[in-house]
Backbone of each chain as ProteinMPNN parsed JSONL, in Angstrom:
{"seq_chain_A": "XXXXXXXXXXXXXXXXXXXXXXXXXXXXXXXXXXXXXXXXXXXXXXXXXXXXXXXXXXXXXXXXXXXXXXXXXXXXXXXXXXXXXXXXXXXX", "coords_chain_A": {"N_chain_A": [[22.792, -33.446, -17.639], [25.351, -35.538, -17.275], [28.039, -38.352, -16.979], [29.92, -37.487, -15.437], [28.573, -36.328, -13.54], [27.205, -38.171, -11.966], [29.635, -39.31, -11.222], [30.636, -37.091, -9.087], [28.382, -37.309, -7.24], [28.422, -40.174, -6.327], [31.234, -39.844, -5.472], [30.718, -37.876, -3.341], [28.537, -39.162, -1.503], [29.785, -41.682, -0.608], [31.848, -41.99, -0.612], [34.404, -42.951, -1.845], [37.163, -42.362, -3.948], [37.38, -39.72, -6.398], [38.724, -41.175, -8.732], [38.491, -43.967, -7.937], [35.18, -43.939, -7.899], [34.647, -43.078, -10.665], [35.336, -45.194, -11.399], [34.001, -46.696, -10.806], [31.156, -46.241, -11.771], [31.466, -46.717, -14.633], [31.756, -49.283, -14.678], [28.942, -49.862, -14.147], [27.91, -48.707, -16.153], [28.916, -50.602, -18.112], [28.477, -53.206, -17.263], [25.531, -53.261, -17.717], [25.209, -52.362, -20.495], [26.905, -54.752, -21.593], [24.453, -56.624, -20.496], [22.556, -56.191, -22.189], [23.446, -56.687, -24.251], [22.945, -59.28, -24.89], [20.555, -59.675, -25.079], [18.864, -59.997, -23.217], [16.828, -58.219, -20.895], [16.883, -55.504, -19.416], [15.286, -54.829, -15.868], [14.707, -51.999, -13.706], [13.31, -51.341, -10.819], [11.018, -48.319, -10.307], [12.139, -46.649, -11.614], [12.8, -48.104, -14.783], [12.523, -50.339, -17.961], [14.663, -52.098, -19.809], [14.243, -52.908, -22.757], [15.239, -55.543, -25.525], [14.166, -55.365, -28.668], [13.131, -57.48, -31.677], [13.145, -56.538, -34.723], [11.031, -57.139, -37.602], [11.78, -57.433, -41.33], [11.166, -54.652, -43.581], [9.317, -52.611, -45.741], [10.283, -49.679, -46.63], [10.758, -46.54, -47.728], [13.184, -44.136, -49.237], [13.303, -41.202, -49.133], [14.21, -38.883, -50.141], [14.607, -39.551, -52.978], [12.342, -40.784, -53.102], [12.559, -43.857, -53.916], [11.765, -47.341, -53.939], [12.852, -49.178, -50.857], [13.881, -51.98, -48.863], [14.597, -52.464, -45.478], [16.041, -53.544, -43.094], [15.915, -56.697, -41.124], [16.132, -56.345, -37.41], [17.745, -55.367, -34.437], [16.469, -53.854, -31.805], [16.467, -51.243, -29.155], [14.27, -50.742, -25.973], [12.797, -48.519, -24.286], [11.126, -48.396, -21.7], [9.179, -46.359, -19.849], [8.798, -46.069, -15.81], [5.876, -46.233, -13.835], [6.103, -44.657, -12.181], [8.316, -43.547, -12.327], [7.239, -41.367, -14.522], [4.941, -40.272, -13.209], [6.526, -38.595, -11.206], [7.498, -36.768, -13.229], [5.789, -35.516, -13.807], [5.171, -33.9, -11.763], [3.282, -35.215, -10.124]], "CA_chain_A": [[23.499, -34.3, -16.693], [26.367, -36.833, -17.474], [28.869, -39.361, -16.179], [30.91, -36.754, -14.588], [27.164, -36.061, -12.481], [26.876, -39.353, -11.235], [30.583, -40.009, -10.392], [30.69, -36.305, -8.547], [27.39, -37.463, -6.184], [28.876, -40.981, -5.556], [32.65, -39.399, -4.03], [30.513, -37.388, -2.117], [27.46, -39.611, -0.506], [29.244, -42.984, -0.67], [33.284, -41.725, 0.037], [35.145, -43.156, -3.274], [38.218, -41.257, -4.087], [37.353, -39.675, -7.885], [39.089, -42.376, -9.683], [37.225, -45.146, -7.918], [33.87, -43.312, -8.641], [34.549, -42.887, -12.393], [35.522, -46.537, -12.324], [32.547, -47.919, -10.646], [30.153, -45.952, -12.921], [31.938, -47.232, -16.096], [31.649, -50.657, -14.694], [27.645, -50.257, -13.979], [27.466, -48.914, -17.383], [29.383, -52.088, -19.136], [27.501, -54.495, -17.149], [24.275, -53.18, -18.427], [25.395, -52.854, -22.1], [26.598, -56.423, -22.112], [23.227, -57.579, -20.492], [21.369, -55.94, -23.189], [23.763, -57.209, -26.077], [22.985, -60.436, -24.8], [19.45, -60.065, -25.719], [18.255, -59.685, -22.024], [16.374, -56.983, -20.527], [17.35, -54.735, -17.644], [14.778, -53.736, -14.949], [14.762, -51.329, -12.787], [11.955, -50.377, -9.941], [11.035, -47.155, -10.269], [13.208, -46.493, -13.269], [11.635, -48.081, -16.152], [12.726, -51.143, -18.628], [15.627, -51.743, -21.414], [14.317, -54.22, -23.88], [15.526, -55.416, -26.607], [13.276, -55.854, -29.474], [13.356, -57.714, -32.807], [12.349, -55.97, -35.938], [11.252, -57.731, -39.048], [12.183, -56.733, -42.5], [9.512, -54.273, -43.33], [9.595, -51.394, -47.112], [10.707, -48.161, -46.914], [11.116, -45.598, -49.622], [14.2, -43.02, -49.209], [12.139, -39.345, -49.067], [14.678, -38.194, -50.928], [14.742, -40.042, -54.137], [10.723, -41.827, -53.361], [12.828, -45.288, -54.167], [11.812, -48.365, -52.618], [13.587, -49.891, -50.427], [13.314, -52.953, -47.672], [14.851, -52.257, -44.206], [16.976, -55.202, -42.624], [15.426, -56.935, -39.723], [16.955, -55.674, -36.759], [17.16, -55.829, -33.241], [16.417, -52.232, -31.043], [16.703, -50.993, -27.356], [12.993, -49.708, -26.334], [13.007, -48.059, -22.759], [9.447, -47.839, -21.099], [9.451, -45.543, -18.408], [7.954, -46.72, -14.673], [4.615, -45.539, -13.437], [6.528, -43.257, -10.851], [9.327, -42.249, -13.003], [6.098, -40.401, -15.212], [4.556, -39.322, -12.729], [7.132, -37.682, -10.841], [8.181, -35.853, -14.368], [4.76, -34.542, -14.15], [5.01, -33.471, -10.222], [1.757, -35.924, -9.366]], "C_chain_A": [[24.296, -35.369, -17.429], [26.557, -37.385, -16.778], [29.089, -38.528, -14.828], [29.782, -36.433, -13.333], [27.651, -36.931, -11.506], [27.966, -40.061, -10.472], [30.876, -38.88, -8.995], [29.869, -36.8, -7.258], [28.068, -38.99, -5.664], [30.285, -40.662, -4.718], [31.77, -38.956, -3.289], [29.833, -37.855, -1.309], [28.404, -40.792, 0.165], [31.279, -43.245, 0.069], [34.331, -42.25, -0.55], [35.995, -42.214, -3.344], [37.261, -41.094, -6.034], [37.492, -40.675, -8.683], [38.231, -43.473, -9.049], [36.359, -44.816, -8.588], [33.75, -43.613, -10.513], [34.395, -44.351, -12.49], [34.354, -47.691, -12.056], [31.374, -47.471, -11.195], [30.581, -46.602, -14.546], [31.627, -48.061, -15.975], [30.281, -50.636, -14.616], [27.054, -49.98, -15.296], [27.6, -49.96, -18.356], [28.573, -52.955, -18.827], [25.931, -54.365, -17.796], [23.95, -53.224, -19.607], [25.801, -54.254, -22.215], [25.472, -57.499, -21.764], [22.576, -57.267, -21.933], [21.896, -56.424, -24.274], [23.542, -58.354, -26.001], [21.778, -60.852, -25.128], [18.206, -59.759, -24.054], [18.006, -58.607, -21.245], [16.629, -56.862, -19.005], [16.162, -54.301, -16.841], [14.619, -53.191, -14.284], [13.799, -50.426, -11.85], [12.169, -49.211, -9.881], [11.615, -46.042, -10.725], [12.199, -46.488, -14.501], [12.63, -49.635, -16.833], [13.603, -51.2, -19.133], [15.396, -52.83, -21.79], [14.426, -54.124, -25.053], [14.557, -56.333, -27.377], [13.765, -56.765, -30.804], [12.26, -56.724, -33.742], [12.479, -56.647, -36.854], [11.771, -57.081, -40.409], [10.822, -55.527, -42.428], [10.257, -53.437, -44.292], [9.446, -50.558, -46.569], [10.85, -47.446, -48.045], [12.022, -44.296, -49.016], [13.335, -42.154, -49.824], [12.699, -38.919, -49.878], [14.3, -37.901, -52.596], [13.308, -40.927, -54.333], [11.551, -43.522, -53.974], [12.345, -45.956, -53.361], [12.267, -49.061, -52.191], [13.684, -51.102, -49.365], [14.421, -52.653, -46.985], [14.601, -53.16, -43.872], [16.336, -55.653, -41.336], [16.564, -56.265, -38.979], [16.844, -55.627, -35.235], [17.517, -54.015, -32.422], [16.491, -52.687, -29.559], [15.433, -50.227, -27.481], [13.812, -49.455, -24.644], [11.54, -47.733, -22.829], [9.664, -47.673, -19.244], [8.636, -46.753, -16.98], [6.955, -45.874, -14.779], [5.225, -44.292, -12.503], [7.386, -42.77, -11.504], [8.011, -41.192, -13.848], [5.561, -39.706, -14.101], [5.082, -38.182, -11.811], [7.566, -36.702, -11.757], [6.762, -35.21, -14.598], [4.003, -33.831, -12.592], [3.495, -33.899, -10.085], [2.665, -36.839, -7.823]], "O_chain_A": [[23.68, -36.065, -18.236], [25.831, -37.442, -15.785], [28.687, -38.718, -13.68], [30.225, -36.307, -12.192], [28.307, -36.653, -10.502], [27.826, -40.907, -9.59], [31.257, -39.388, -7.94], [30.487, -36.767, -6.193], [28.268, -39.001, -4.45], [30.482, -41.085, -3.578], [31.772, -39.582, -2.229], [30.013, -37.405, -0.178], [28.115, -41.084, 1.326], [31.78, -44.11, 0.787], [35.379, -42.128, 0.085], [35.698, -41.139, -2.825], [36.735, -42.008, -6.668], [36.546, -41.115, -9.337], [37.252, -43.865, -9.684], [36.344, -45.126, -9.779], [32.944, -44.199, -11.236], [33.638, -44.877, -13.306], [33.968, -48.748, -12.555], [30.438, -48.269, -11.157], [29.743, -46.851, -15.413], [30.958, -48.42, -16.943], [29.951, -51.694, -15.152], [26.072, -50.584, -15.727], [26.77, -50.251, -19.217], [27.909, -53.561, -19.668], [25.315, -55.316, -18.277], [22.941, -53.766, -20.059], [25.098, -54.991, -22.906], [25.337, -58.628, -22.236], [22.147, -58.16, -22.664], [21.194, -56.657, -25.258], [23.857, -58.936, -27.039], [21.576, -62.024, -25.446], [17.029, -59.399, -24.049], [18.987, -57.974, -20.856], [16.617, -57.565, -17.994], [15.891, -53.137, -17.138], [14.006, -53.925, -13.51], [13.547, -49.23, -11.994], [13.256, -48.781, -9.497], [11.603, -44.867, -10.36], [11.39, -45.706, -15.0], [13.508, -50.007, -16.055], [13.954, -50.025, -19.242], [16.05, -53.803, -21.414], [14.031, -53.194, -25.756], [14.187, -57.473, -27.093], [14.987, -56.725, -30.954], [11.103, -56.351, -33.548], [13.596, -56.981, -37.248], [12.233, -55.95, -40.256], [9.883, -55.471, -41.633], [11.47, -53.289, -44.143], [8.437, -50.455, -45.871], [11.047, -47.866, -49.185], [11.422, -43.484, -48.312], [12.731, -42.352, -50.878], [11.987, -38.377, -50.723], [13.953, -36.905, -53.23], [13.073, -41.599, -55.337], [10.748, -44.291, -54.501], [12.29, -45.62, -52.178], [12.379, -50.055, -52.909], [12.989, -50.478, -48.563], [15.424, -52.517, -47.687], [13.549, -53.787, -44.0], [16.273, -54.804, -40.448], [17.58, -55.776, -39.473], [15.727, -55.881, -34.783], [18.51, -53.295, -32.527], [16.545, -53.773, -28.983], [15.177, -49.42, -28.375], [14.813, -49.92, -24.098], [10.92, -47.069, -23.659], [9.991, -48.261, -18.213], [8.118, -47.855, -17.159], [6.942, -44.924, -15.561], [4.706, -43.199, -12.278], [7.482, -41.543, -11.472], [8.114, -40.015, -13.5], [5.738, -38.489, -14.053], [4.473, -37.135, -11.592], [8.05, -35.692, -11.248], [6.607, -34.425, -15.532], [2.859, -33.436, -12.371], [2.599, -33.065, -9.953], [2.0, -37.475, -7.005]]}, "seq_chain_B": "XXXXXXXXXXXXXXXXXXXXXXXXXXXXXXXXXXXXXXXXXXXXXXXXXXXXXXXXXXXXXXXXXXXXXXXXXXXXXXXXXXXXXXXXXXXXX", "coords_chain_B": {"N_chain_B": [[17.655, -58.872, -16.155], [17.084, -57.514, -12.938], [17.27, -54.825, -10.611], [18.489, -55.892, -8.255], [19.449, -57.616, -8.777], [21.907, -56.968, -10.38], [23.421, -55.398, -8.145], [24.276, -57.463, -7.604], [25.915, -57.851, -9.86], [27.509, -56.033, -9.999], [29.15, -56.27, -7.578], [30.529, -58.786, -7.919], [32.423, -57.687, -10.336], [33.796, -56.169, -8.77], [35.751, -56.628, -6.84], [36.595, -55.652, -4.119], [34.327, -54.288, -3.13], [31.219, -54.309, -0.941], [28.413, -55.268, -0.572], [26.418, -53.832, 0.695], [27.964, -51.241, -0.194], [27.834, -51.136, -2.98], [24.938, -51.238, -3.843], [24.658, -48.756, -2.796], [25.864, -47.178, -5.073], [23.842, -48.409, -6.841], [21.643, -47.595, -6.526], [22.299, -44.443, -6.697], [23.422, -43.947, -8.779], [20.989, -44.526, -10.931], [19.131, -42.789, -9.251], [20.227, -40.377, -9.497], [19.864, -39.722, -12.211], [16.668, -40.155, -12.535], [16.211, -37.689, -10.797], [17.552, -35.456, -12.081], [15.632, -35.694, -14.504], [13.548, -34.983, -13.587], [13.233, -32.425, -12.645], [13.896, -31.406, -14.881], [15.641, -31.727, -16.834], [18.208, -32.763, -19.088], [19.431, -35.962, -19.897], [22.591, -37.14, -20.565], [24.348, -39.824, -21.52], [27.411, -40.895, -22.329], [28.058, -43.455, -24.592], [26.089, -45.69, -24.142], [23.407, -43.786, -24.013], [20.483, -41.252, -24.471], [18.448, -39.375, -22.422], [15.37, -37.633, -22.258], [12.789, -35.226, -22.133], [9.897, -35.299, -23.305], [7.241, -33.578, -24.343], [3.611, -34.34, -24.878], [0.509, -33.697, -26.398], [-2.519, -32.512, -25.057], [-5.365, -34.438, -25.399], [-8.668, -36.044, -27.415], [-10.211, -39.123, -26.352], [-10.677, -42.238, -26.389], [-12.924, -44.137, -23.995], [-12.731, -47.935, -24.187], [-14.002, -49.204, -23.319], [-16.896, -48.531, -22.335], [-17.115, -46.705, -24.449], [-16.912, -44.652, -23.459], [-15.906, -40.613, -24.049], [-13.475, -39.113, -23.35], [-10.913, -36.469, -21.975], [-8.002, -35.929, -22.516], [-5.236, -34.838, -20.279], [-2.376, -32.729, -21.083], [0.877, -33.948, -21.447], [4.174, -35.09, -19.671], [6.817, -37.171, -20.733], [9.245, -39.151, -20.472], [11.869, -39.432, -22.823], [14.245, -41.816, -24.53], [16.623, -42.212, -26.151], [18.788, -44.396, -27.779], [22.089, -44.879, -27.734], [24.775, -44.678, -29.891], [27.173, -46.649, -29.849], [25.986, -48.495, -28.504], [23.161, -49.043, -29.35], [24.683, -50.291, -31.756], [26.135, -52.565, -30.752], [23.523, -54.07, -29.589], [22.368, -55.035, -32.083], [24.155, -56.091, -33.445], [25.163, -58.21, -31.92]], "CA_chain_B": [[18.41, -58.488, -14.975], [16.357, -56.745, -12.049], [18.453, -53.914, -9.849], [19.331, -56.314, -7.187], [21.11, -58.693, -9.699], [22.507, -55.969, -11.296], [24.013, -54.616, -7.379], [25.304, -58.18, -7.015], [26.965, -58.137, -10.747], [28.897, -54.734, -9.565], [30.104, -57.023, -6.204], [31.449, -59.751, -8.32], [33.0, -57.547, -11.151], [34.774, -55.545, -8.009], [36.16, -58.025, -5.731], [36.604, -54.765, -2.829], [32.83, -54.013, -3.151], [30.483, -54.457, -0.083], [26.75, -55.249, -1.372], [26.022, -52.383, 0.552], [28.12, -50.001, -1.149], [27.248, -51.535, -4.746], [23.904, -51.053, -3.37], [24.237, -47.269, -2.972], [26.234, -47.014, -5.737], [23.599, -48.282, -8.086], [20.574, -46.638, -6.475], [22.288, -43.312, -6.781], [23.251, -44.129, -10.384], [19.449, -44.371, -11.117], [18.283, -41.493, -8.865], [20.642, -39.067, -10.318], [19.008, -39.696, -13.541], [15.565, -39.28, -12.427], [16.269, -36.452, -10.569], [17.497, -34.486, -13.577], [14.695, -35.845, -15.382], [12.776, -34.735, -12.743], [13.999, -31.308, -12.823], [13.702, -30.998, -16.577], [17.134, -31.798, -17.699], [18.554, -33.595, -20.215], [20.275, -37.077, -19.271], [23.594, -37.797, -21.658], [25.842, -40.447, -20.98], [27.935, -41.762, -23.578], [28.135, -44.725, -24.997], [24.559, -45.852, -23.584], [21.958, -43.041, -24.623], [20.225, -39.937, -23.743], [16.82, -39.148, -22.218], [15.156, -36.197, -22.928], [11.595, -35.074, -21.702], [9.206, -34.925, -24.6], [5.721, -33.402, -24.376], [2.4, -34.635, -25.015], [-0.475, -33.155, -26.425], [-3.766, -33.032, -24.608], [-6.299, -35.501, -26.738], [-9.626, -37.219, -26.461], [-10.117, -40.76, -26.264], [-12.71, -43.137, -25.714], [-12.683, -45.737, -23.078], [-12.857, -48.622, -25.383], [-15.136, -50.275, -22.834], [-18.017, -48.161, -22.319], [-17.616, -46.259, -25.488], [-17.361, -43.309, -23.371], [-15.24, -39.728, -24.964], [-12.675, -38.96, -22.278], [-10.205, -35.601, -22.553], [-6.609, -36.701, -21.845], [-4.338, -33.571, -20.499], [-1.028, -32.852, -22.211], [1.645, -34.524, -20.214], [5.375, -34.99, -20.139], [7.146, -38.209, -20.626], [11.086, -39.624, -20.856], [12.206, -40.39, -24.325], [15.225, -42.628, -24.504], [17.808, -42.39, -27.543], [19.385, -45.645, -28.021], [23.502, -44.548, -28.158], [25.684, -45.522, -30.962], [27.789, -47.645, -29.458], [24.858, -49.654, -28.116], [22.734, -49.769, -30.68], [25.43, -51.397, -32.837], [26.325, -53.709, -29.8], [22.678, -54.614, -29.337], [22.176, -55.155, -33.018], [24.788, -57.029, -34.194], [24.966, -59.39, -31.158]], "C_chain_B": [[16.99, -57.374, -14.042], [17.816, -55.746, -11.585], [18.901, -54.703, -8.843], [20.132, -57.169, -7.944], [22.153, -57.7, -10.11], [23.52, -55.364, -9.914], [24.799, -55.923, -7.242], [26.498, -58.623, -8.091], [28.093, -57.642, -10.06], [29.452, -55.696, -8.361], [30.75, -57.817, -7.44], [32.692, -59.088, -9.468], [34.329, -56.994, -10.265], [34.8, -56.213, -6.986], [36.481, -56.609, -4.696], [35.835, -54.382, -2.995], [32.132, -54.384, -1.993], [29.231, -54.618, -1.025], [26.329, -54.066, -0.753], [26.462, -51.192, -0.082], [27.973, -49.911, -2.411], [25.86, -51.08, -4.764], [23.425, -49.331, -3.695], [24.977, -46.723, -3.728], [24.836, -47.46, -6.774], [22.029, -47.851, -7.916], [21.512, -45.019, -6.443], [22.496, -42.75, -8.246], [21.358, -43.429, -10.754], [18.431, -42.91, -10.462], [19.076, -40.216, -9.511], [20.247, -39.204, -11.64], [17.587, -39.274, -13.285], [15.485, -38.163, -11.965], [16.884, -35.291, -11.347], [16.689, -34.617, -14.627], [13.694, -35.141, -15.013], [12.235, -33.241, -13.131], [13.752, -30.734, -14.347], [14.787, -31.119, -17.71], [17.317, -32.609, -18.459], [19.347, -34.947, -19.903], [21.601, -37.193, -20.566], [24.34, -38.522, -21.271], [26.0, -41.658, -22.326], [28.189, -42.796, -24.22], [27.011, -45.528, -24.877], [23.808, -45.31, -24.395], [22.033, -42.1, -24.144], [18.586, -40.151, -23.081], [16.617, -37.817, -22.293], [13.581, -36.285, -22.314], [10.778, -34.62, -23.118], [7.442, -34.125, -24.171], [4.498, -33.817, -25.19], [1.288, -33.929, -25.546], [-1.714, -33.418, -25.547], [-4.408, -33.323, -25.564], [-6.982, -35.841, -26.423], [-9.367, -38.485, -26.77], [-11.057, -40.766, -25.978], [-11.707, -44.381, -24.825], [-13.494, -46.562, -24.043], [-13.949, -49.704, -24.814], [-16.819, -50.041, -22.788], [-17.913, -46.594, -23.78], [-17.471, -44.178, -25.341], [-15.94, -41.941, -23.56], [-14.707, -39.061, -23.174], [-11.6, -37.638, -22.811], [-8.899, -35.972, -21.963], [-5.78, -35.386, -21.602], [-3.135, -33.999, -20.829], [-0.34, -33.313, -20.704], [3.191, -34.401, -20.586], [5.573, -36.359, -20.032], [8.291, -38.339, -21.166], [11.028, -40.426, -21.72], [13.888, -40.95, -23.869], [15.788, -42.671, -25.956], [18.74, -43.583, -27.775], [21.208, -44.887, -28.396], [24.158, -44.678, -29.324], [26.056, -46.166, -30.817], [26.819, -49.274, -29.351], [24.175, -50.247, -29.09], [23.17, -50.669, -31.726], [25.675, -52.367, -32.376], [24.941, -54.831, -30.14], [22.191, -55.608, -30.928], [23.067, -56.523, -33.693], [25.27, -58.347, -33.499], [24.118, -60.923, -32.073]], "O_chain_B": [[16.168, -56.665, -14.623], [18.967, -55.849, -12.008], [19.922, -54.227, -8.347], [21.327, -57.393, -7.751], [23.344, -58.002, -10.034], [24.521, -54.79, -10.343], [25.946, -55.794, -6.814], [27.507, -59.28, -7.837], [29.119, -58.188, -9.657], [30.679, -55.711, -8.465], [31.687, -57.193, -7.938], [33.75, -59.705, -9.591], [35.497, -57.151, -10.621], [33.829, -56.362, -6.245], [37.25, -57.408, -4.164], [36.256, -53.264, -3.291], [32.712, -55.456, -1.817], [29.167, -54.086, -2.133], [25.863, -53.191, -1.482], [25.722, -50.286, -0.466], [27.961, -48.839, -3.016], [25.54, -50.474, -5.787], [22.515, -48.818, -4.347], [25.101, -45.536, -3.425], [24.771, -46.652, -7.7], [21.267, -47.757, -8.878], [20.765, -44.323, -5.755], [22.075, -41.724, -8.781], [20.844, -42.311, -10.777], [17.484, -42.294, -10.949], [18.503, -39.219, -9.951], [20.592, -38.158, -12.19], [17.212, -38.182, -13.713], [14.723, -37.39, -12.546], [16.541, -34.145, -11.052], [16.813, -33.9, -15.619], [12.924, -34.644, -15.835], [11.192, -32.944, -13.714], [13.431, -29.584, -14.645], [14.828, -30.793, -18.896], [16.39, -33.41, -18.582], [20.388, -34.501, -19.422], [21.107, -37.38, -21.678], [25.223, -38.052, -20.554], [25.37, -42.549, -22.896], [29.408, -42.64, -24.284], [26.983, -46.3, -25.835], [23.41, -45.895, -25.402], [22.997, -41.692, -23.498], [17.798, -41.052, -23.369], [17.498, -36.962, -22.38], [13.164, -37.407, -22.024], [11.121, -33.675, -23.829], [6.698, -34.828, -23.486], [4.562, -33.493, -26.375], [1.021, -33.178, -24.608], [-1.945, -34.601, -25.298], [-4.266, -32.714, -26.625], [-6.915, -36.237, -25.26], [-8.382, -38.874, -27.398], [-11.964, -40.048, -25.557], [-10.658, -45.023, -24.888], [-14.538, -46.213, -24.595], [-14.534, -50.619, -25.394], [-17.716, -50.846, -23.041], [-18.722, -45.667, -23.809], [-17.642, -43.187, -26.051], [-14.858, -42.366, -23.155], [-15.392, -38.713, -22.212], [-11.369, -37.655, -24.02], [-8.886, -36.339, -20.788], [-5.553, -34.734, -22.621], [-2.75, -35.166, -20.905], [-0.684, -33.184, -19.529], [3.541, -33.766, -21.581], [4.748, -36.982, -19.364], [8.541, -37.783, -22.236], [10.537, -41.553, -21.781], [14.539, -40.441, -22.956], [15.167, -43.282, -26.825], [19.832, -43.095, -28.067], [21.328, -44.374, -29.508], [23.171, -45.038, -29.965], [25.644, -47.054, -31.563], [26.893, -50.418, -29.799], [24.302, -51.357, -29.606], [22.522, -51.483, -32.383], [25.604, -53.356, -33.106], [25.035, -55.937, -30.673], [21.731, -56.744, -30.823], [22.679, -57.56, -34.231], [25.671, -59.336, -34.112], [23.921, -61.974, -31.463]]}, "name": "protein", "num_of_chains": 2, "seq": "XXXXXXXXXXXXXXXXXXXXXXXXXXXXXXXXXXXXXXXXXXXXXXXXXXXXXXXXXXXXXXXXXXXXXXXXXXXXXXXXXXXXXXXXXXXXXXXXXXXXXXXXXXXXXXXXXXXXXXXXXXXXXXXXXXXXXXXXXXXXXXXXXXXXXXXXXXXXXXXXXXXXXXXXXXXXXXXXXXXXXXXXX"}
């Protein structure tokens, strides 16, 4: 499933010409990437989470070459599912 | 952000928006994702991420309270891929 999904089901439930559609999924995707670059987490009932974490420095060693190396603090996107998004992906 | 802030961003970003149709614009967002998750499918949307259904092994455990050896069945659960785009967004913010 993609974009093209989600703009297809909104022309048809919601009555958007195509081009609207596309443009009001682009816009629900931007607003959610600039919450999260802002450091602030998205949530969504019956969805699941988008937080953003910090990571400290922390050693690594490239597999390749066994060197060691330290890995840059860093800041991630976790996603933790809902209780109902799981259990519907396991038909309970 | 919760989903109702998030239905009244979409009103303000689109000045011809109704809260109700932002509304069922961004619960259908969200259900067409679970419902291909649902389903077994793969989620991709670009610039964002992916989700993907991963499987579980069944495992024991102990309940850490009474000590007691519990069998856990295998399960499924939605992995999340952090995008490119994003990740570099989120990161270098």
């Amino acid at each position: 499933m993609t974009k093209a999904d989600i703009v297809e089901r909104i022309y048809e439930k919601v009555g958007f010409s195509k081009k609207e559609s596309a443009e009001l999924v682009e816009t629900v995707f931007d607003l959610i990437k600039s919450t999260l670059e802002e450091g602030d987490k998205i949530k969504i009932a019956g969805f699941g989470n988008f937080v953003v974490k910090e990571k400290a420095d922390r050693r690594g060693r490239n597999p390749q070459t066994g060197e060691e190396i330290t890995i840059s603090a860093r800041k991630i996107l976790t996603f933790k599912p809902s209780q109902v998004l799981k259990a519907a992906i396991n038909n309970q | 952000m919760t989903k109702s802030e998030l239905i009244d961003k979409l009103v303000e970003a689109n000045g011809l928006l109704s809260r109700k149709e932002s509304e069922a614009i961004i619960s259908i967002v969200f259900d067409s994702m679970s419902d291909a998750l649902k389903s077994g499918e793969k989620v991709e949307i670009r610039g964002f991420g992916s989700f993907t259904i991963r499987a579980r092994d069944a495992r024991e455990a102990r309940n850490p309270k009474s000590g007691e050896l519990v069998k856990i069945p295998s399960k499924k659960t939605p992995f999340f891929k952090t995008g490119k785009e994003l990740r570099e967004r989120v990161n270098c913010a």
